[in-house]
C-alpha positions as CSV (number, residue, x, y, z in Angstrom):
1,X,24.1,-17.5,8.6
2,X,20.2,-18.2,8.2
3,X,19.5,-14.7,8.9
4,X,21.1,-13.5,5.9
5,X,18.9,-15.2,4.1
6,X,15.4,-14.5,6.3
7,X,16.2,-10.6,5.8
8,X,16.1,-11.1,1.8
9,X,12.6,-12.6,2.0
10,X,11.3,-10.0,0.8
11,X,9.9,-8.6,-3.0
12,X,8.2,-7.1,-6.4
13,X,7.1,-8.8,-9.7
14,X,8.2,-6.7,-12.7
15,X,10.9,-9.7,-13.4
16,X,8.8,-12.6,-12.5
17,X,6.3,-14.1,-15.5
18,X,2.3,-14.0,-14.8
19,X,1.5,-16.6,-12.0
20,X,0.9,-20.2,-13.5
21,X,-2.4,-20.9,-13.4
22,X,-4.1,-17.0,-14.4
23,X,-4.3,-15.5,-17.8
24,X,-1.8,-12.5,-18.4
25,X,-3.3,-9.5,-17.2
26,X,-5.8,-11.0,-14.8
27,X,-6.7,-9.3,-11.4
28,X,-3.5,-11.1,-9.9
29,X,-0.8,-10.1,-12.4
30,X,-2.8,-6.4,-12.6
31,X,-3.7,-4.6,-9.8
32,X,-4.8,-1.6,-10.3
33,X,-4.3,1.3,-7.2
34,X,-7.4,3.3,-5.5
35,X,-8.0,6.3,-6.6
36,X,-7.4,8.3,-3.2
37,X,-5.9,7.6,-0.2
38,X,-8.4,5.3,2.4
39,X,-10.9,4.8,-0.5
40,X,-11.3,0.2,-1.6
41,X,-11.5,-1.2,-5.2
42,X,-12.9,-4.4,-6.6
43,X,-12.0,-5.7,-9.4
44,X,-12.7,-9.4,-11.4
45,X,-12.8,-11.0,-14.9
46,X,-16.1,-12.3,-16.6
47,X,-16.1,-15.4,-18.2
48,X,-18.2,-17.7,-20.9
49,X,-19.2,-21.0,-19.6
50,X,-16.5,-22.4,-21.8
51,X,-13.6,-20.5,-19.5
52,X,-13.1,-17.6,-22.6
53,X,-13.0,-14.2,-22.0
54,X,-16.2,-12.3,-22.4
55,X,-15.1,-8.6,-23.5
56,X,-18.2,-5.7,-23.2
57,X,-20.2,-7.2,-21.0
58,X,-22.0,-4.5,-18.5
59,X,-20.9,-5.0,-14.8
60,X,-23.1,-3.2,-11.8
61,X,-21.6,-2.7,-8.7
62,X,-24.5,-2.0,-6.1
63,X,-24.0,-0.9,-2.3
64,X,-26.3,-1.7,0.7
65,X,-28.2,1.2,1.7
66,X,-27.5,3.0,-1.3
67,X,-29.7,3.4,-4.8
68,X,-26.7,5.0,-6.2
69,X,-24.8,2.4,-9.0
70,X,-21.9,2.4,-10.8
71,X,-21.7,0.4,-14.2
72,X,-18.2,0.0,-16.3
73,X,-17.9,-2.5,-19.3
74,X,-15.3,-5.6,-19.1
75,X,-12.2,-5.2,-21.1
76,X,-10.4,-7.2,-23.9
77,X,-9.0,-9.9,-21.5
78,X,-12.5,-9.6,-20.0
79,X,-11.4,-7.8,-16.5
80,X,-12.9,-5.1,-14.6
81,X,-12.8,-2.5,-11.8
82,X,-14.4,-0.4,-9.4
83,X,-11.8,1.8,-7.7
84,X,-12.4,4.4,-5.1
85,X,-14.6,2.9,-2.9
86,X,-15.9,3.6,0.4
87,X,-16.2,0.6,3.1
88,X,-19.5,-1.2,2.4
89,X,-21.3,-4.8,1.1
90,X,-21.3,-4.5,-2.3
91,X,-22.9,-6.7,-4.9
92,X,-21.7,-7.2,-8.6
93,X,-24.1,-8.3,-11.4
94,X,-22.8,-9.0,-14.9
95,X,-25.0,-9.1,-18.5
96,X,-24.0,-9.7,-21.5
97,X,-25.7,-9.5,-25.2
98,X,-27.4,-12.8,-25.6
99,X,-26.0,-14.2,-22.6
100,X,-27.6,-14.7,-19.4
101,X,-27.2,-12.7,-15.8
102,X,-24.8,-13.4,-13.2
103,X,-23.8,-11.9,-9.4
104,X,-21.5,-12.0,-7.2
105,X,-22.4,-13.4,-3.3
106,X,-22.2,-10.0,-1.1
107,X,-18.7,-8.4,-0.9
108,X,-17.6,-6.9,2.2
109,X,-15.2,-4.2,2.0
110,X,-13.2,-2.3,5.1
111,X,-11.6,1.1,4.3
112,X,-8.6,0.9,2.2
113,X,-9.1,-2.6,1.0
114,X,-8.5,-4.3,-2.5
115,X,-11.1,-7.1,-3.5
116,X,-10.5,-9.5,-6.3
117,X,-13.2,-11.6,-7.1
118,X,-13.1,-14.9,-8.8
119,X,-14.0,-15.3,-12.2
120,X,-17.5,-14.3,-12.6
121,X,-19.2,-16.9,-15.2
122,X,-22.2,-15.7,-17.9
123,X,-24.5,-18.5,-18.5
124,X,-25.9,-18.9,-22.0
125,X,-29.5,-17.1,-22.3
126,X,-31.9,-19.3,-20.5
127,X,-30.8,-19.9,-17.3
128,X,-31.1,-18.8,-14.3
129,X,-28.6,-16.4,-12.2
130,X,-25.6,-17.8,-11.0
131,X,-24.2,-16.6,-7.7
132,X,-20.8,-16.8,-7.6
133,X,-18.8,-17.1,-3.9
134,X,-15.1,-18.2,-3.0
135,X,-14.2,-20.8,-0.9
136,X,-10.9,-19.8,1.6
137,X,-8.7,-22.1,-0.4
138,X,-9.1,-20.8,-3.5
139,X,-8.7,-17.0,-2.1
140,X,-5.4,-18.5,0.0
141,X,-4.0,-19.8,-3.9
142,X,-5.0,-16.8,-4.9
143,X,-3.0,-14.9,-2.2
144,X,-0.1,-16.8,-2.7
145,X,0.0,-16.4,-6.5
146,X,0.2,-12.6,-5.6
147,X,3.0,-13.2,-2.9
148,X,4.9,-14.7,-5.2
149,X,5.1,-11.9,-7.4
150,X,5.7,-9.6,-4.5
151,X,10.0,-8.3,-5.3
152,X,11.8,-6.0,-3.9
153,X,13.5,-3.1,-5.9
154,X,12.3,-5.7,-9.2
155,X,15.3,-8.5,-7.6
156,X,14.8,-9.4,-3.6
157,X,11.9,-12.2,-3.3
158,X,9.3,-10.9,-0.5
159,X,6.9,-14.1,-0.6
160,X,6.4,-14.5,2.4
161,X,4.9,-10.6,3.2
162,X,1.3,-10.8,3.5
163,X,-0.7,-7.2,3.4
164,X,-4.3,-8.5,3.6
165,X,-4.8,-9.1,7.3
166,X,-7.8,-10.9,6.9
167,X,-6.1,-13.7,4.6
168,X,-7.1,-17.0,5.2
169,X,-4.7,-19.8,5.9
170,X,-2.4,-21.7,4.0
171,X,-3.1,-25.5,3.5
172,X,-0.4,-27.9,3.3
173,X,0.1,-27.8,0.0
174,X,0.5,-24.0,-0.6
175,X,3.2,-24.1,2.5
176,X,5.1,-26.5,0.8
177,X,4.6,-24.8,-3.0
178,X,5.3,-21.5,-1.5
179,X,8.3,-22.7,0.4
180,X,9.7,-25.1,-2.5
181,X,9.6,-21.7,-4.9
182,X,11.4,-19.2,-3.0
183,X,14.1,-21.9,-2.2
184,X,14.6,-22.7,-6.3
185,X,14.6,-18.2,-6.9
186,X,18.1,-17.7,-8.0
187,X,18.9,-15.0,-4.9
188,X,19.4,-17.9,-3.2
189,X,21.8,-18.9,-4.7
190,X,23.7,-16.0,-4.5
191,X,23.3,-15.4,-1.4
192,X,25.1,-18.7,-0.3
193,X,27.8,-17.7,-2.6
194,X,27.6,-14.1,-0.8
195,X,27.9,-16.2,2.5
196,X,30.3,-18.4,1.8
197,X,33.0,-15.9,0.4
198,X,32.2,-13.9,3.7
199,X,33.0,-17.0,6.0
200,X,36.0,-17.3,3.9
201,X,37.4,-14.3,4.1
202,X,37.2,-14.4,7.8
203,X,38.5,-17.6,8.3
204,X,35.4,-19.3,9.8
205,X,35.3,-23.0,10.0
206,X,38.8,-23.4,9.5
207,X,38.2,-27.1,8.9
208,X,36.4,-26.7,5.0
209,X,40.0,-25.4,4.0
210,X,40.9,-22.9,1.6
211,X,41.0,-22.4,-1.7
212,X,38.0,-23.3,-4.5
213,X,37.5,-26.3,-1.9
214,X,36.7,-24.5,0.9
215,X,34.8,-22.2,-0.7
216,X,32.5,-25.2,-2.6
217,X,32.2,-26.3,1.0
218,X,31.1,-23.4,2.2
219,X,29.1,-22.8,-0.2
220,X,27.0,-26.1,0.0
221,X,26.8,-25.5,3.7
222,X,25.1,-22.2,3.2
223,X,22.9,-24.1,0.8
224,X,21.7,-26.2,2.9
225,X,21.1,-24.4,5.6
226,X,18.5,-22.2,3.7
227,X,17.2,-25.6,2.5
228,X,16.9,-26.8,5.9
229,X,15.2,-23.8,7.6
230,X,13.1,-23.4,5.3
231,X,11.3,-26.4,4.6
232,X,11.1,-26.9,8.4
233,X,10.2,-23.4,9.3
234,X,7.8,-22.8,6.3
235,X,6.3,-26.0,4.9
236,X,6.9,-28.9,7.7
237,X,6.3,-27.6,11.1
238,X,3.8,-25.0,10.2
239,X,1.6,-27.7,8.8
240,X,2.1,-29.9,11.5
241,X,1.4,-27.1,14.2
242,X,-1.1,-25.5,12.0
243,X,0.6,-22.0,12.3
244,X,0.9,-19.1,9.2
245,X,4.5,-19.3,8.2
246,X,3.9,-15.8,6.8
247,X,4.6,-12.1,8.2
248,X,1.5,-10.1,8.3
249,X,1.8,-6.6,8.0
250,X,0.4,-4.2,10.9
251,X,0.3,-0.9,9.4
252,X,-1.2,1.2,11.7
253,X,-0.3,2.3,15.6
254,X,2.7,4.2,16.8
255,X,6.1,3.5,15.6
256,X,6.6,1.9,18.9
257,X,3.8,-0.8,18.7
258,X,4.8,-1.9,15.2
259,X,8.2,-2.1,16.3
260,X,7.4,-4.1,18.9
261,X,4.9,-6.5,17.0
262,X,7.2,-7.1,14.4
263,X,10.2,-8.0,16.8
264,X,7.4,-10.2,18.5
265,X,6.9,-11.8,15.2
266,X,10.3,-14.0,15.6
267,X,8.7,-16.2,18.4
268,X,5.4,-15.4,18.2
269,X,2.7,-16.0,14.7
270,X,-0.8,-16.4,13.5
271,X,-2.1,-20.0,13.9
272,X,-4.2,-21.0,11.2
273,X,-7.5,-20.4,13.6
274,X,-6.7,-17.1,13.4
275,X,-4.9,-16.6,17.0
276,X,-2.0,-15.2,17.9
277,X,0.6,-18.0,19.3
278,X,3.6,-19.1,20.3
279,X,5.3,-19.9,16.9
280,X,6.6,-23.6,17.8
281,X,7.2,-23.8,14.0
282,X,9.6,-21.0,13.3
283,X,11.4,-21.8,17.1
284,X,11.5,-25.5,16.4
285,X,12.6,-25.4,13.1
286,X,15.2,-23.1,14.0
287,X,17.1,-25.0,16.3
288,X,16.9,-28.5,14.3
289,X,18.3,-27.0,11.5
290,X,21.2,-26.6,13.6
291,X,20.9,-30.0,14.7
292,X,21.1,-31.0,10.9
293,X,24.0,-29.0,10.2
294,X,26.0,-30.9,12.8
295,X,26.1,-33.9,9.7
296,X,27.9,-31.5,7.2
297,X,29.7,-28.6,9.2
298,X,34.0,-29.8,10.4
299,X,34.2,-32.0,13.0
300,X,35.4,-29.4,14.8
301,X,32.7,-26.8,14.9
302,X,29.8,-29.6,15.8
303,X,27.9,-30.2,18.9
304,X,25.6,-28.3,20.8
305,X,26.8,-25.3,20.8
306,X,26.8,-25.0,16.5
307,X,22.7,-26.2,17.3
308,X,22.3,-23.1,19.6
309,X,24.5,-20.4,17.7
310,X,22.5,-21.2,14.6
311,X,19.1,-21.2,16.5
312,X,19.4,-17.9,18.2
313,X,20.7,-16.1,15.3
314,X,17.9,-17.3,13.6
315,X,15.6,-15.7,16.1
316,X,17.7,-12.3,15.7
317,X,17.7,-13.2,12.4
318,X,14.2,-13.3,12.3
319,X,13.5,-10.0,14.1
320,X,16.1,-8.2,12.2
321,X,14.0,-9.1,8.5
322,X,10.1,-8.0,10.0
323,X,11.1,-4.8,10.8
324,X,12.6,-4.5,7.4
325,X,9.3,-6.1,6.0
326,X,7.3,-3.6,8.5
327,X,8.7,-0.1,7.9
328,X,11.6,-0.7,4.6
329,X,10.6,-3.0,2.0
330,X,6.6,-2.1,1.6
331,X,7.5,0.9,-0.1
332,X,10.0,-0.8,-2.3
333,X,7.5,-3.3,-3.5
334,X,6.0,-2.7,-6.2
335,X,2.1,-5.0,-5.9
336,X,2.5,-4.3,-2.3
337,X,-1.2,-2.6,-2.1
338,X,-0.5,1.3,-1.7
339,X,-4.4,1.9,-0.2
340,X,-2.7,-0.3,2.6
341,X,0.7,1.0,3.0
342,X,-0.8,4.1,3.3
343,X,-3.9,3.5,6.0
344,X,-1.7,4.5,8.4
C-alpha cells in the first residue's frame, strides 16, 4: 500500500502558488528554456541594497578565454538571462545609473545546464564592487523551492525528482520541510481514499469491517502509512544517516543502464558526501513502518509477517516509481529542465 503512494511522487507547478520566500516571477517560479538543444543559460535578479527590484540596469556576462560579451538589460521585476550558452566559467557584472558595480564570483557551466544565481545586489555610488557567491545551503533551499513546484500533468506532486546532478545536499531542516509539504498536498489524500476503497472492495483486512466504518478505517490506515514512511524514509533516517532522500535523474547511457540505476535506486542512494551507498534510510524506514502499522492494522493481520509484506512492497514499490521518474514523468513535467531531459 506504500507503493501507491511512492509512484505518485512525482510533478509540475502550473497549480501551485510562487514558492514562499521569492518574489513572483523570480528565477525559481520562471525558468526560462535554452535556446537549442545542449546549449546552458544563466539567469538572476538585481537588487538595491534595500532588497527592491532594480529594473534597466546593464548586466555583462563575460567568458574565460573569450573577448566576446553579451550585455541584456534587467526587467520590471529586476530579472535577467543569458540563454544559449556553451559550457564555460562565466562572470556577470551588473551597473546601474547612479548606482555602483557589482559581480558575480565565477560561474561554472557544463553543457546543457541551467544556472540561477542569487540575487545580485547594486551598492549605492561610492563603494566598492561587491562579489556575490552562494553558499550550498542556500542553493539546496533554492533547489527545493523548485522541487516543490515540480507536478505532474499540472496535479501529481514530483518533489522529490531532482534534475541537477550536481545538487548539493539537504540539511535537516529542508528534509523535514520537504517531507512535511508533500505529506499535507491534497493527492494524498486522495490517494488513501483511492486505497482504501480498493482494500475494500477486495475484502482485505476483514477485521476494519464494512460499511462507512470500514472504509474510515481503512482510510486512516492508508493515512498513516504515507505518514509513517515518509517522515522516516524522507526526513528522520536520512538525517540521521546523512543520505539524499531524493531520486536524481541519470539521463544519459543506454536504456539498459538507466533501467538498471533507477531499479538500484530502491536500496541504493546518494549520501550527502556525495557517494553512492547503501540507502539504510529508505530500507530502514521501510520496514519500521511496518512495525508501526502493527498498533493500528486488526489483530488479525499483525506480526511479522504484516512488518515484511509492507517492507518489500515498499522496495518494489520504490523501484516501480524511479523508472516512472527516469523515462515517464520528466516529460510530463512542466519546470523539469528540457536542456536536461534532452542531453541524452
Amino acid at each position: 500500500m506504500f507503493a501507491l503512494t511512492a509512484a505518485a511522487q512525482q510533478t509540475t507547478a502550473d497549480s501551485l502558488p510562487d514558492a514562499p520566500g521569492f518574489p513572483p516571477g523570480s528565477p525559481l517560479t520562471a525558468q526560462p528554456p535554452t535556446q537549442a538543444t545542449g546549449t546552458g543559460s544563466i539567469s538572476g535578479t538585481v537588487t538595491d541594497t534595500n532588497g527592491g527590484v532594480v529594473q534597466g540596469a546593464t548586466v555583462t556576462l563575460a567568458q574565460q578565454g573569450s573577448s566576446a560579451t553579451r550585455t541584456v538589460e534587467s526587467g520590471g521585476d529586476g530579472q535577467f538571462t543569458f540563454s544559449g550558452l556553451p559550457q564555460g566559467i562565466f562572470t556577470v557584472t551588473v551597473t546601474a545609473p547612479h548606482m555602483g558595480t557589482a559581480s558575480s564570483s565565477q560561474v561554472t557551466l557544463v553543457k546543457g545546464e541551467t544556472r540561477y544565481l542569487p540575487q545580485i545586489v547594486l551598492p549605492v555610488v561610492g563603494t566598492t564592487t561587491v562579489h556575490v557567491s552562494a553558499d550550498p545551503y542556500q542553493i539546496a533551499t533554492e533547489d527545493v523551492h523548485i522541487e516543490e513546484s515540480q507536478r505532474i500533468m499540472g496535479l501529481f506532486p514530483n518533489f522529490y525528482s531532482s534534475f541537477d546532478w550536481n545538487a548539493p545536499p539537504l540539511n535537516t531542516k529542508l528534509k523535514f520541510h520537504l517531507a512535511w509539504r508533500s505529506l499535507i498536498d491534497p493527492t494524498v489524500f486522495l490517494e488513501a481514499g483511492a486505497i482504501a476503497g480498493g482494500e475494500q472492495f477486495q475484502g482485505m483486512y476483514p477485521g476494519f469491517g464494512s460499511g462507512a466504518e470500514g472504509f474510515g478505517k481503512r482510510y486512516g490506515a492508508a493515512l498513516a502509512n504515507t505518514f509513517d514512511s515518509r517522515m522516516l524514509g524522507q526526513a528522520l533516517f536520512p538525517s540521521i544517516f546523512h543520505q539524499d532522500p531524493r531520486y536524481f535523474y541519470k539521463g544519459t547511457g543506454s536504456t539498459t543502464s538507466r533501467a538498471t540505476y533507477a531499479a538500484e535506486q530502491a536500496v541504493v542512494c546518494r549520501g550527502d558526501n556525495g557517494h553512492q551507498q547503501f540507502c539504510f534510510s529508505h530500507i530502514l524506514a521501510y520496514f519500521a513502518a511496518g512495525a508501526v502499522s502493527n498498533l493500528y492494522y486488526p489483530q488479525g493481520n499483525r506480526g511479522a509477517s504484516l512488518v515484511a509484506e509492507n517492507g518489500l512492497i515498499e522496495i518494489g514499490g520504490a523501484a516501480a516509481a524511479n523508472l516512472l521518474r527516469e523515462f515517464v514523468w520528466p516529460q510530463m513535467t512542466t519546470h523539469a529542465p528540457h536542456s536536461v531531459l534532452h542531453k541524452h
